[in-house]
N, CA, C and O of each residue as an XYZ file, in Angstrom:
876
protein
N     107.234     37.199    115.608
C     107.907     37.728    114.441
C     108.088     39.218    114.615
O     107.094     39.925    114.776
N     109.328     39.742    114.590
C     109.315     41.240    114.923
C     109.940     41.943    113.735
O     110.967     41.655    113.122
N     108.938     43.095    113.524
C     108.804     43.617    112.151
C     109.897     44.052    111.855
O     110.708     44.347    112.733
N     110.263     44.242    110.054
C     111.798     44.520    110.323
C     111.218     46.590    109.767
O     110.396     47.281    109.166
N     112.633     46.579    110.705
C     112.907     48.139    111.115
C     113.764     48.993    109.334
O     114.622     48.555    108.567
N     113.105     50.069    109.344
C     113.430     50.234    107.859
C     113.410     51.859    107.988
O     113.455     52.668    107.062
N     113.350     52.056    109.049
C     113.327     53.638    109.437
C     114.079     54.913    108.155
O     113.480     55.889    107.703
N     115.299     54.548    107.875
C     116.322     55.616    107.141
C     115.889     55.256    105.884
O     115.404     56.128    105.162
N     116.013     53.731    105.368
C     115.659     53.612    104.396
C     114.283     54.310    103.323
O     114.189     54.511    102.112
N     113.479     54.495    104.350
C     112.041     54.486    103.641
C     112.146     55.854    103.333
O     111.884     56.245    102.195
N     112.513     56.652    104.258
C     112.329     58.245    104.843
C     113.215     58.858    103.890
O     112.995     59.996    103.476
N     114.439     58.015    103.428
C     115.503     58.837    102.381
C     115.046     58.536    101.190
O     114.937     59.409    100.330
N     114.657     57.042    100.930
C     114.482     56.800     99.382
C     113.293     57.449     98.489
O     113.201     58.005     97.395
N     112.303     57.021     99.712
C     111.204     57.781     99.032
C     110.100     56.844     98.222
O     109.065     57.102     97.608
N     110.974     55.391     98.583
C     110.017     54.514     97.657
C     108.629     54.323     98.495
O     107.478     54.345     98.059
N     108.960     54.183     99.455
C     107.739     53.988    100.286
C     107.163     54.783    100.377
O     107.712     55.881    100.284
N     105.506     54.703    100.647
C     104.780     56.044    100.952
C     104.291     55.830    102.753
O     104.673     54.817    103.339
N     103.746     56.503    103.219
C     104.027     56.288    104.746
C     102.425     55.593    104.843
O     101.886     55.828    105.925
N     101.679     54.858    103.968
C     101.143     53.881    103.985
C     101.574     52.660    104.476
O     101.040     51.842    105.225
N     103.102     52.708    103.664
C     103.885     51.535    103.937
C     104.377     51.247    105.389
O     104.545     50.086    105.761
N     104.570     52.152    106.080
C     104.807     52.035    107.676
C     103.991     51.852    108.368
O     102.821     52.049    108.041
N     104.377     51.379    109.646
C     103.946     51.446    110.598
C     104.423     51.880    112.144
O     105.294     51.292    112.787
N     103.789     52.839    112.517
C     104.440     53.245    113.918
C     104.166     52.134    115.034
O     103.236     51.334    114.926
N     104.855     52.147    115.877
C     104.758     51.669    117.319
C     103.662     52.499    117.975
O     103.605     53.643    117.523
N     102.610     52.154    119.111
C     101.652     53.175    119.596
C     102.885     53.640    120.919
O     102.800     54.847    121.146
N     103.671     53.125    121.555
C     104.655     53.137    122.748
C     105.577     53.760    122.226
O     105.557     54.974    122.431
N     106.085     53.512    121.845
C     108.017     53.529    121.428
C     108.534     54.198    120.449
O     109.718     54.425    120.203
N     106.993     54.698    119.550
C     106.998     55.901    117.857
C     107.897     55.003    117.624
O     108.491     55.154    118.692
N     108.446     54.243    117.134
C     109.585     53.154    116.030
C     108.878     52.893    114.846
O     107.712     52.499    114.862
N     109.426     53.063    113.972
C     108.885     52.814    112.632
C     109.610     51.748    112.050
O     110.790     51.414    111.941
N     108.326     51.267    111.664
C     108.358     49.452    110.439
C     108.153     49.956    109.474
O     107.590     51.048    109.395
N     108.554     49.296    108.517
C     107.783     48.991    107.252
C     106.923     48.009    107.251
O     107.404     47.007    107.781
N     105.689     47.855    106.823
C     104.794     47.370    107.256
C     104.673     45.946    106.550
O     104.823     45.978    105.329
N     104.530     45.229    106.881
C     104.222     43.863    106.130
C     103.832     43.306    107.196
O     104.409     43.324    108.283
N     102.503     42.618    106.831
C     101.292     41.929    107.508
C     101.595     40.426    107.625
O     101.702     39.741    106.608
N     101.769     39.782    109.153
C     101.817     38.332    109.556
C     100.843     37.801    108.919
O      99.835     38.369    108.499
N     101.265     36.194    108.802
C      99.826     35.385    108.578
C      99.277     35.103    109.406
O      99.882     35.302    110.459
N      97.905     34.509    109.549
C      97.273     34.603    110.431
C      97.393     33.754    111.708
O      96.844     32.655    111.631
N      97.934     34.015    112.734
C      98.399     33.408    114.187
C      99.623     33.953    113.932
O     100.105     33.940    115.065
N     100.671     34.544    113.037
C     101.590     34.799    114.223
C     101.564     36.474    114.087
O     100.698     37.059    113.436
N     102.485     37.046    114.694
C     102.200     38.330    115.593
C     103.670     39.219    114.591
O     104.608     38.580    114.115
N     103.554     40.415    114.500
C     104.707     41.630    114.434
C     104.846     42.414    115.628
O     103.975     43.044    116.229
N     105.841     42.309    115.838
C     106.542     42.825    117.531
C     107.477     44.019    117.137
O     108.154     44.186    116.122
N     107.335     44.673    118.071
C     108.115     45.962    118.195
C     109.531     45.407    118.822
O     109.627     44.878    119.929
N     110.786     45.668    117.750
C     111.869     45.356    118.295
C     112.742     46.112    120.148
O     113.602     45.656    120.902
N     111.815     47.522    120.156
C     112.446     47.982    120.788
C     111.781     47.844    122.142
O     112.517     47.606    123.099
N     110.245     47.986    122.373
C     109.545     47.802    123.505
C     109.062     46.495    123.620
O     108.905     46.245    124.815
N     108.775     45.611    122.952
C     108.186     44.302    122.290
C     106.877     44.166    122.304
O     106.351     43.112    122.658
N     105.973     45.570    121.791
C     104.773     45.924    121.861
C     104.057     45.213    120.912
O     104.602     45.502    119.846
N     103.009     44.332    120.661
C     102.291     44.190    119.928
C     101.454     44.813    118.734
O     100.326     45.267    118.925
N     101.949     44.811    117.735
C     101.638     45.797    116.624
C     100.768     45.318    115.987
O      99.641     45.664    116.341
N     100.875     44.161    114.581
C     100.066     43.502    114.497
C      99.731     41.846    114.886
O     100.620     40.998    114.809
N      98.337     41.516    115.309
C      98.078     40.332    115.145
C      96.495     39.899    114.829
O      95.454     39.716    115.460
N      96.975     39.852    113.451
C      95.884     38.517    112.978
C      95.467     37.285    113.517
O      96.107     36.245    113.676
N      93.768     37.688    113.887
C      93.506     36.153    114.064
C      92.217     35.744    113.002
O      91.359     36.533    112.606
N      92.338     34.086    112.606
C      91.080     33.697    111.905
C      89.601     33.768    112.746
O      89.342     33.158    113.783
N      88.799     34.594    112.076
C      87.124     34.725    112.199
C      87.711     35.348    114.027
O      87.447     34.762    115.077
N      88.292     36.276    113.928
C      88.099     36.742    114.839
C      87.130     38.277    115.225
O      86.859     38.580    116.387
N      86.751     39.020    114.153
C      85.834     39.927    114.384
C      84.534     38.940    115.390
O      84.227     39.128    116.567
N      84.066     38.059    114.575
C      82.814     37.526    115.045
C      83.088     37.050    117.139
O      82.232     36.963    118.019
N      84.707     36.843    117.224
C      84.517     36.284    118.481
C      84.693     37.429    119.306
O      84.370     37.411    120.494
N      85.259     38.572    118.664
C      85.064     39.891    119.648
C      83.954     40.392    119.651
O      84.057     41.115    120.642
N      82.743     40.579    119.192
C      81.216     40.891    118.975
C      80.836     39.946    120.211
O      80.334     40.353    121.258
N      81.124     38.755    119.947
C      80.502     37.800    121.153
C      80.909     37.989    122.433
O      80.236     38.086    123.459
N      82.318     38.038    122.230
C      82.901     38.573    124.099
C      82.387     40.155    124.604
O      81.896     40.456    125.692
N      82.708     41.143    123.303
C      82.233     42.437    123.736
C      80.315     42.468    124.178
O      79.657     43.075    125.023
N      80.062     41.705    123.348
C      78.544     41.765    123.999
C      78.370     40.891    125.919
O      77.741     41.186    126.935
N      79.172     39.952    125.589
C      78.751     39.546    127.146
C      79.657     40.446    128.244
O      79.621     40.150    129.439
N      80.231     41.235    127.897
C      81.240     42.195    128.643
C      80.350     43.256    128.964
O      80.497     44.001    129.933
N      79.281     43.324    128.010
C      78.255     44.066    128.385
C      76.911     44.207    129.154
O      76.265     45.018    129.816
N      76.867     42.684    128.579
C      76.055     42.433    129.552
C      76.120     41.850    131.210
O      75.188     41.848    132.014
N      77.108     41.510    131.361
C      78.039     41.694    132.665
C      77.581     42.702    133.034
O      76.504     42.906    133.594
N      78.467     43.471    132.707
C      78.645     45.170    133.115
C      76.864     45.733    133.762
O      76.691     46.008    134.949
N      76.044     45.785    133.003
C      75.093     46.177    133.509
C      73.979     44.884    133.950
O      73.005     45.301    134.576
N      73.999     43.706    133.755
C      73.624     43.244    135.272
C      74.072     43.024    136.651
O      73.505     42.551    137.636
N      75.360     43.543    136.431
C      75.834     43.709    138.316
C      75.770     44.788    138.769
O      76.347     44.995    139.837
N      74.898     46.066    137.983
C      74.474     46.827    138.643
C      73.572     46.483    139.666
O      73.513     46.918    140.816
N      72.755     45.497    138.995
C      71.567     45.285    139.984
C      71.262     44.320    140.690
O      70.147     44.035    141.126
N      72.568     43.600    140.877
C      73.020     42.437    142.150
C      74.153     43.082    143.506
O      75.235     43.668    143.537
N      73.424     42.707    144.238
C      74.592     42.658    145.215
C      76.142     42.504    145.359
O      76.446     41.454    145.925
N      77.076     43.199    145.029
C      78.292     42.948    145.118
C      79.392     42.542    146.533
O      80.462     41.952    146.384
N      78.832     43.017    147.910
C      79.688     42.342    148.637
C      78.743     42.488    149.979
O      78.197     43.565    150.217
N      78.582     41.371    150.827
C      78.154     41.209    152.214
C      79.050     41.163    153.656
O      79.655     40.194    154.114
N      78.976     42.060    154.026
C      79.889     41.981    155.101
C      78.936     42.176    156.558
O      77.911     42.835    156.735
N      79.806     41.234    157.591
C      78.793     40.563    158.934
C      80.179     40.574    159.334
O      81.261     40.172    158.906
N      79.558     41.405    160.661
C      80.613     41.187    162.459
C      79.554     41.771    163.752
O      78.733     42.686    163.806
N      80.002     40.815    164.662
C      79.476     40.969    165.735
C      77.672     41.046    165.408
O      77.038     42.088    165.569
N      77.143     39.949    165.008
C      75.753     40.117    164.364
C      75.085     40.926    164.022
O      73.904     40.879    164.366
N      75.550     41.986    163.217
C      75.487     43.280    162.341
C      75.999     42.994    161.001
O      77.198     42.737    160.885
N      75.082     43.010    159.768
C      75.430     42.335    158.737
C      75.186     43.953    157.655
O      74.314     44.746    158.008
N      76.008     44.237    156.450
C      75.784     45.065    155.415
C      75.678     44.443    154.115
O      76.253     43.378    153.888
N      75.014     45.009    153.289
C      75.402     44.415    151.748
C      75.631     45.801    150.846
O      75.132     46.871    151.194
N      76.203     45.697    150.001
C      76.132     47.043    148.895
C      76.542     46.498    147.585
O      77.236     45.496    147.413
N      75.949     47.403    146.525
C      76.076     47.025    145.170
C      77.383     47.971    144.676
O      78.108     48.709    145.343
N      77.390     47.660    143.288
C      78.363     48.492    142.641
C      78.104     50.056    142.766
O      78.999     50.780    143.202
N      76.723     50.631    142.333
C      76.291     51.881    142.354
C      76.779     52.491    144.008
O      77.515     53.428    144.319
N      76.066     51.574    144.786
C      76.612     51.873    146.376
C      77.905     52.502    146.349
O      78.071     53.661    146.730
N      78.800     51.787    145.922
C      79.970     52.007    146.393
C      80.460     53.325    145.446
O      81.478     53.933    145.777
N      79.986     53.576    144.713
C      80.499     54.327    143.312
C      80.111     55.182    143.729
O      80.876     56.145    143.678
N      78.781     55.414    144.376
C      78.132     56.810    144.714
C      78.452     56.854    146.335
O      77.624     57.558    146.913
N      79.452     56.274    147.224
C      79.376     56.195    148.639
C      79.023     57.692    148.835
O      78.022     57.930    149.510
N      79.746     58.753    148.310
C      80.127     59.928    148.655
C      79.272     61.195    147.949
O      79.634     61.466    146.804
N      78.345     61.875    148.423
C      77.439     62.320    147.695
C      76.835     63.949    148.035
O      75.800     64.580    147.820
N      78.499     64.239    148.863
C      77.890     65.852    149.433
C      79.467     66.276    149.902
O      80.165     65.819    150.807
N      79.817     67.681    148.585
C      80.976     68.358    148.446
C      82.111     67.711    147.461
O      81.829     67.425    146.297
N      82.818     67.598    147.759
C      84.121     67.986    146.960
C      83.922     66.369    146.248
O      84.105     66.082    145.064
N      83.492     65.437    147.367
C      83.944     64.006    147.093
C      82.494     63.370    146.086
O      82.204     62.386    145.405
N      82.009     64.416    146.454
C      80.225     63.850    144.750
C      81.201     64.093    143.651
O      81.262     63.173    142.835
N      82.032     65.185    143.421
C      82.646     64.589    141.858
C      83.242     62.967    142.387
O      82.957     62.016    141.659
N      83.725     62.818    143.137
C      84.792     62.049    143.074
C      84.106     60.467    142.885
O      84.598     59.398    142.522
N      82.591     60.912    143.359
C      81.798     59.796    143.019
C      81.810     59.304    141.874
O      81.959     58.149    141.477
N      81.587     60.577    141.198
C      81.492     60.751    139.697
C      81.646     60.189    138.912
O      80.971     59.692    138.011
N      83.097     60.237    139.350
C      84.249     59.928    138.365
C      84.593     58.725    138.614
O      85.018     58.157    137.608
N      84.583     57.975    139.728
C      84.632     56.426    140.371
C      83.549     55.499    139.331
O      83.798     54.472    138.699
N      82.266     56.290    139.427
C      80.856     55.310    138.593
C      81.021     55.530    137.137
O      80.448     54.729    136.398
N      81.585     56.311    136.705
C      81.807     56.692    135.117
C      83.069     55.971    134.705
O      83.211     55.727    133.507
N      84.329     55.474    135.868
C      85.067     54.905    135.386
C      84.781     53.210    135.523
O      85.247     52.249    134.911
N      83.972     53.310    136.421
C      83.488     51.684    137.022
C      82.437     50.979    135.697
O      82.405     49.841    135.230
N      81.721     52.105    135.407
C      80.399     51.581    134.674
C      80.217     51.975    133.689
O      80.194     51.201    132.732
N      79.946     53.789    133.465
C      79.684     54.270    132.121
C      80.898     54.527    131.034
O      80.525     54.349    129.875
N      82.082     54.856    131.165
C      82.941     54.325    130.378
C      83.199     53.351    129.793
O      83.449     53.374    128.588
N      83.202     52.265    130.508
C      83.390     50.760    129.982
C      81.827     50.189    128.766
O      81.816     49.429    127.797
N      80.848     50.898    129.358
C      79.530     50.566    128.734
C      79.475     51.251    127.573
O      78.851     50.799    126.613
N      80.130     52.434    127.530
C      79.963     52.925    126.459
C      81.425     52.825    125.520
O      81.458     53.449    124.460
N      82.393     52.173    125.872
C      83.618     51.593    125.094
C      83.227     50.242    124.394
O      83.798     49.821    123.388
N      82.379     49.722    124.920
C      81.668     48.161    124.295
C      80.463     48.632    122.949
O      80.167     48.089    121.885
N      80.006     49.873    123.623
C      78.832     50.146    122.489
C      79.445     50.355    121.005
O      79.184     49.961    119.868
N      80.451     51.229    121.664
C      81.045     51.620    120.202
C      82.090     50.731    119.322
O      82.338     50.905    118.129
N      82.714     49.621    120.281
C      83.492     48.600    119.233
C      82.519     47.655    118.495
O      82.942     46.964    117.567
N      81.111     47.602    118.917
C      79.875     47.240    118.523
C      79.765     47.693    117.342
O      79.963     47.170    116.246
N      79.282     49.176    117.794
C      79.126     49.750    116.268
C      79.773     49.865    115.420
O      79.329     50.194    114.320
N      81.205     49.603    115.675
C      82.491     49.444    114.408
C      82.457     48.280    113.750
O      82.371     48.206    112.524
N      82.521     47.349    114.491
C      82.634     45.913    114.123
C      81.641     45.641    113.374
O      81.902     45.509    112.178
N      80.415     45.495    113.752
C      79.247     44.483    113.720
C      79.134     44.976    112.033
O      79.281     43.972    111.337
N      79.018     45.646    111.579
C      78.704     46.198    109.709
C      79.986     45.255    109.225
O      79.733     44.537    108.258
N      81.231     45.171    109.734
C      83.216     44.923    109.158
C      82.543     43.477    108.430
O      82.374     43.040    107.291
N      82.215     42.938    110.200
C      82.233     41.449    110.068
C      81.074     40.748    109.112
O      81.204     39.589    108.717
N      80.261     41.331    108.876
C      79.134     40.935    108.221
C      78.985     41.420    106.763
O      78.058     41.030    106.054
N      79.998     42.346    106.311
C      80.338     42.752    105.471
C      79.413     43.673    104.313
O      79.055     43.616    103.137
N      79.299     44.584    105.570
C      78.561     45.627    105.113
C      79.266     46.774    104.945
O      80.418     46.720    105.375
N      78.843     48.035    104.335
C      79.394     49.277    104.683
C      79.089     49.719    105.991
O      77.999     49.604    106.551
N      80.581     50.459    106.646
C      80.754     50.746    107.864
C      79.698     51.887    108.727
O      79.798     53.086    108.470
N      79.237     51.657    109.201
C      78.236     52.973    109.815
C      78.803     54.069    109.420
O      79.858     53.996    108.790
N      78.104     55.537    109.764
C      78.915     56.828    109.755
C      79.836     56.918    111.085
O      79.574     56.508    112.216
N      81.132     57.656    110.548
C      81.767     58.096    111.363
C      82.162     56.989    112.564
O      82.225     57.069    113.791
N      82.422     55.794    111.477
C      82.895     54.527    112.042
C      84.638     54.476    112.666
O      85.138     53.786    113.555
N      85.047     55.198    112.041
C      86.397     55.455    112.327
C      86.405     56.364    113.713
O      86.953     55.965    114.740
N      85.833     57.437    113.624
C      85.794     58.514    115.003
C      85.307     57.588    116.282
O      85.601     57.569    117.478
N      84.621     57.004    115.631
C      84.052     56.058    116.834
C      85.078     54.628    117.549
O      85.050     54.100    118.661
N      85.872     54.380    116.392
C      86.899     53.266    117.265
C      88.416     54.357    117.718
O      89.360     54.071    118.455
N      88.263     55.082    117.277
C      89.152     55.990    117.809
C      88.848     56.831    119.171
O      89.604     57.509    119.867
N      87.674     56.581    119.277
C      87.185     57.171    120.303
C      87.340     55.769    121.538
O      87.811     55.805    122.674
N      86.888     54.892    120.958
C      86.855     53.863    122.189
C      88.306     53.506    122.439
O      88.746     53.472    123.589
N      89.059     53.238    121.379
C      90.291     53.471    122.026
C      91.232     54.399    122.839
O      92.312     54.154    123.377
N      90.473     55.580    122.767
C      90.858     56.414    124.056
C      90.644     56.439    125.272
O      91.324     56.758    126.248
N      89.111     55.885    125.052
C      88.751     55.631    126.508
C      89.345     54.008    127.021
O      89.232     53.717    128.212
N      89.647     53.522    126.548
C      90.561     52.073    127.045
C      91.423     52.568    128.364
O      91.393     52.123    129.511
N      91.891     53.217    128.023
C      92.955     53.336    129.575
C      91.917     54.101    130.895
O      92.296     54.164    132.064
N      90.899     54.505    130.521
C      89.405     55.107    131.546
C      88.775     54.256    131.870
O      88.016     54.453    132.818
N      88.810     52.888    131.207
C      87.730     52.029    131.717
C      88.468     50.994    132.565
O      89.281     50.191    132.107
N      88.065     51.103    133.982
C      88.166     50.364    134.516
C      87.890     49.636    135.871
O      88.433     49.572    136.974
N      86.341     48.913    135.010
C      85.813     47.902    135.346
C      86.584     46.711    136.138
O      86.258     46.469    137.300
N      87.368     46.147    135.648
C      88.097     45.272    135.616
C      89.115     45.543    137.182
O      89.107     44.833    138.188
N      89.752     46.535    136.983
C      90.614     47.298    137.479
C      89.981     47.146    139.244
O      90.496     46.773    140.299
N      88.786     47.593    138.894
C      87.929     47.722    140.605
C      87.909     46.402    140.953
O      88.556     46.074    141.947
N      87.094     45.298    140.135
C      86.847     44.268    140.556
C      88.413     43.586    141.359
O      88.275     42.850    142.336
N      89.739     43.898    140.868
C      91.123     43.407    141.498
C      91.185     44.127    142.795
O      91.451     43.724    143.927
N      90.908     45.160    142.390
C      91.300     46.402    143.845
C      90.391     45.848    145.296
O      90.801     45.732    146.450
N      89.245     45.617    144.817
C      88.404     44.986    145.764
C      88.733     43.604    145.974
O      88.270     43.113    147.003
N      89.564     42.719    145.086
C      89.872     41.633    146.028
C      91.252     41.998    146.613
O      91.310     41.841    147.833
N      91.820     42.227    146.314
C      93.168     42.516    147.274
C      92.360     43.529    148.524
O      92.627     43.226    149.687
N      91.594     44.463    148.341
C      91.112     45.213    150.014
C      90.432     43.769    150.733
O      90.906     43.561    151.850
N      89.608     42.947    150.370
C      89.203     42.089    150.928
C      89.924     41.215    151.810
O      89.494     40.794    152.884
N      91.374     40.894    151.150
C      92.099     40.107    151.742
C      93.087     41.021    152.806
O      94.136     40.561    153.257
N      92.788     41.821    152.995
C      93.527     42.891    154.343
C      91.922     42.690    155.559
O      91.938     42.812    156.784
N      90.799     42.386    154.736
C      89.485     42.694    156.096
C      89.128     41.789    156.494
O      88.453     41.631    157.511
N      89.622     40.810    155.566
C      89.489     39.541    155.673
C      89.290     38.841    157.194
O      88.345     38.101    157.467
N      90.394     39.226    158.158
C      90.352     38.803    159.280
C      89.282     39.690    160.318
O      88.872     39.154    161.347
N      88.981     40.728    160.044
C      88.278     41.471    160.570
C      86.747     41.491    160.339
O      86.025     42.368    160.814
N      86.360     40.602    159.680
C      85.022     40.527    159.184
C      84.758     39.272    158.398
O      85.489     38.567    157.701
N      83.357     39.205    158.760
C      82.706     38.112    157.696
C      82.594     38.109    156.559
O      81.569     38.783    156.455
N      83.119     37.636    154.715
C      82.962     38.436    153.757
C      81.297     37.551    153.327
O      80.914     36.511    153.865
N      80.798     38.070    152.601
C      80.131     37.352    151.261
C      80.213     37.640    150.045
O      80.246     38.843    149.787
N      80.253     37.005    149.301
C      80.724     37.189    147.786
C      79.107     37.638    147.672
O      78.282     37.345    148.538
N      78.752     38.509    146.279
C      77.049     38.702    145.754
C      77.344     38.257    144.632
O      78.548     38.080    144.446
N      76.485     37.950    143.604
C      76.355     37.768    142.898
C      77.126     38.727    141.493
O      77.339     38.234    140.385
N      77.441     40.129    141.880
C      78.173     40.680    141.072
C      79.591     40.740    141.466
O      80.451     41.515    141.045
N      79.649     40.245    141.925
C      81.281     40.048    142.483
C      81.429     38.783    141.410
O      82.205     38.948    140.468
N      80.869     37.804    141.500
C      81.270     36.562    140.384
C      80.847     36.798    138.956
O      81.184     36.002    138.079
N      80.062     37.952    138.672
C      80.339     38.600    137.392
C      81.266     39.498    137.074
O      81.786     39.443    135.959
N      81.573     40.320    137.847
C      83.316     40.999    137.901
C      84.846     40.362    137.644
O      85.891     40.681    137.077
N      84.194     39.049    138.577
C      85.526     38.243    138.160
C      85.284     37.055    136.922
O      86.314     36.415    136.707
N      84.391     36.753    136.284
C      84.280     36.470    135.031
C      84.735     37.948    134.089
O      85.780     37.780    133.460
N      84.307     38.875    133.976
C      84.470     39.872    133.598
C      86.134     40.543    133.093
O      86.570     40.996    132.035
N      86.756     40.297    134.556
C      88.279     40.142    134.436
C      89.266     39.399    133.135
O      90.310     39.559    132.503
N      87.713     38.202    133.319
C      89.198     37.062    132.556
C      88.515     37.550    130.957
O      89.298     38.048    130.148
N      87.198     37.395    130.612
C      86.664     37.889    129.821
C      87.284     39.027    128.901
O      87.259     38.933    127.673
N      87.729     39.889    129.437
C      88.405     41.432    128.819
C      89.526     40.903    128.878
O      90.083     41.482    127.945
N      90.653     39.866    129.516
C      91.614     40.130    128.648
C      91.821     39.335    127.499
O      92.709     39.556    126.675
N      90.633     37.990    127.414
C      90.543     37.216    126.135
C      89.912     37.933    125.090
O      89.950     37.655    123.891
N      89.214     39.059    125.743
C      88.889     40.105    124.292
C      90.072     41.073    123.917
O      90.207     41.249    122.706
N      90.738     41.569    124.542
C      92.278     41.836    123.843
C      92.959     41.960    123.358
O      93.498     42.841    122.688
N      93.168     40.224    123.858
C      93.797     39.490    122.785
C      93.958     39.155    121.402
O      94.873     39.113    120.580
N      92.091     38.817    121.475
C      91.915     38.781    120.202
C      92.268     40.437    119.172
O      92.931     40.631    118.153
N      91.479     41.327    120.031
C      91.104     42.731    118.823
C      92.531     43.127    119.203
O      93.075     43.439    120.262
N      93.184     42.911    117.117
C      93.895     43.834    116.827
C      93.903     45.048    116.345
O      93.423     45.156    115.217
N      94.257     45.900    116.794
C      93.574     47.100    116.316
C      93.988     48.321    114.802
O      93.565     49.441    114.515
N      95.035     47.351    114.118
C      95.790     47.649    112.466
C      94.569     46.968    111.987
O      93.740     47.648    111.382
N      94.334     45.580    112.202
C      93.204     44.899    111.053
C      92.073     45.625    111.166
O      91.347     45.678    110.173
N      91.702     46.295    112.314
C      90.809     47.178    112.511
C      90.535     47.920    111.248
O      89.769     47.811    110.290
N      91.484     48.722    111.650
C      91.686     50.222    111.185
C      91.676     49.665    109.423
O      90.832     50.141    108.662
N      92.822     48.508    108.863
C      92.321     48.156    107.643
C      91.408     47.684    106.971
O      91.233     47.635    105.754
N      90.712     47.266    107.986
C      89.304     46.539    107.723
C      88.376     47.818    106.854
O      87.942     47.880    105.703
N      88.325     48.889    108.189
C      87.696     50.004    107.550
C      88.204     50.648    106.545
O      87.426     51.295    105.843
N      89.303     50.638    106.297
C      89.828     51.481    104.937
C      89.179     50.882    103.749
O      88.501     51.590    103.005
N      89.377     49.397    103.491
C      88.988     48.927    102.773
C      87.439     48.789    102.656
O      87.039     48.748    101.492
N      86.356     48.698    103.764
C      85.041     48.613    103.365
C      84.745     50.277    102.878
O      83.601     50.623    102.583
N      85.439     50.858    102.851
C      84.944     52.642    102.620
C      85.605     52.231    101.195
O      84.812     51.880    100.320
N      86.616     52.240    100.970
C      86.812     51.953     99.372
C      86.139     51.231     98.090
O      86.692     51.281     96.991
C-alpha cells in the first residue's frame, strides 16, 4: 500500500500539523500519514522505501531475536571461527584473531575499527533496542532517555556489521578454497545463523511504531 502523497496540500492549507506527515528516511517525500493495518505495509511512492509496517505481537518477537543476536554475537567470540590445513601445517583463528590481526602502527587503529565494527557496535546496538523495547512491550513506562537511545541505535545500524563480515568471509573462502583445506568452527555456524537471524529481525522492527509506541507511553 503506498502512502498517498499530499505534499502541497498539507504545507498550503495548514490543516495538517506536521504530526500528520510523514517523511521518507531516503527520498525526504512527504505523506500524510495514515497508519496500515496490521500486515500490510506504506511504501514510498518514489524510492519504494518502507515507511510503515505493522506487525501483530511483534515487539515481543524482536526482544526474542534481538536477544539471541546477542547472544550469538558474544559466544563466537570464544569459538573458533575458521581452520585452515595445507601441506600438513594446520591454523585456526577466532573472530578477535582476525579483528585484532594487526596490532603495531597505523593498522592497530585499523584493528580497531574492524573489532568495534565486527563486535562492539553490533553488541551494543542490541543492548539498546533492549532497553527501548523491553518497558513498550510489557507496558511499562519507557526507561530514561528511551528515545536518545533508539535513536542512537539507529545510527549505528549502518556501523554494525557483523553480518556483513560473516558474507565477506564466505565469498574470500571460496577464492582459497582451492588452495587450502577449509574448516568451518563453530562460530562460523553462528555467523551464518546470525545472517539470517538479523534480517528476520528487520523485518519485523518498524521503526514509526517505534517511535509511536514511545510517544504514547510518555503521555
Amino acid at each position: 500500500m503506498i502512502a498517498n502523497r499530499t505534499v502541497e496540500a498539507s504545507a498550503a492549507s495548514g490543516i495538517r500539523s506536521t504530526e500528520a506527515l510523514i517523511a521518507c528516511p531516503h527520498c525526504d517525500a512527504l505523506y500524510a500519514l495514515r497508519e496500515p493495518a496490521v500486515g500490510e505495509r506504506a511504501v514510498c511512492g518514489r524510492c519504494h522505501t518502507v515507511l510503515i509496517a505493522p506487525k501483530r505481537k511483534a515487539g515481543r518477537k524482536i526482544i526474542a531475536l534481538t536477544l539471541a543476536i546477542l547472544i550469538l554475537l558474544v559466544a563466537a567470540l570464544f569459538f573458533p571461527f575458521l581452520k585452515i590445513s595445507i601441506y600438513g601445517l594446520a591454523n585456526q583463528s577466532s573472530i578477535l584473531d582476525s579483528a585484532l590481526a594487526f596490532r603495531s602502527g597505523i593498522m592497530a587503529f585499523l584493528s580497531l575499527v574492524t573489532g568495534g565494527m565486527i563486535v562492539f557496535i553490533p553488541v551494543l546496538q542490541t543492548l539498546l533496542i533492549m532497553y527501548v523495547l523491553v518497558p513498550v512491550v510489557f507496558d511499562r513506562a519507557p526507561f530514561s532517555h528511551a528515545k536518545a537511545a533508539f535513536r542512537l541505535s539507529q545510527a549505528l545500524k549502518p556501523w554494525a556489521m557483523a553480518e556483513i563480515f560473516a558474507i565477506g568471509c564466505a565469498v574470500a573462502l571460496v577464492k582459497v578454497a582451492d588452495l587450502a583445506q577449509i574448516g568451518f568452527g563453530p562460530a562460523f555456524w553462528m555467523f551464518a545463523v546470525l545472517v539470517i537471524i538479523v534480517l528476520i529481525n528487520d523485518n519485523y522492527l518498524c521503526t514509526w511504531s517505534v517511535w509511536r509506541s514511545l510517544e504514547r507511553m510518555k503521555s
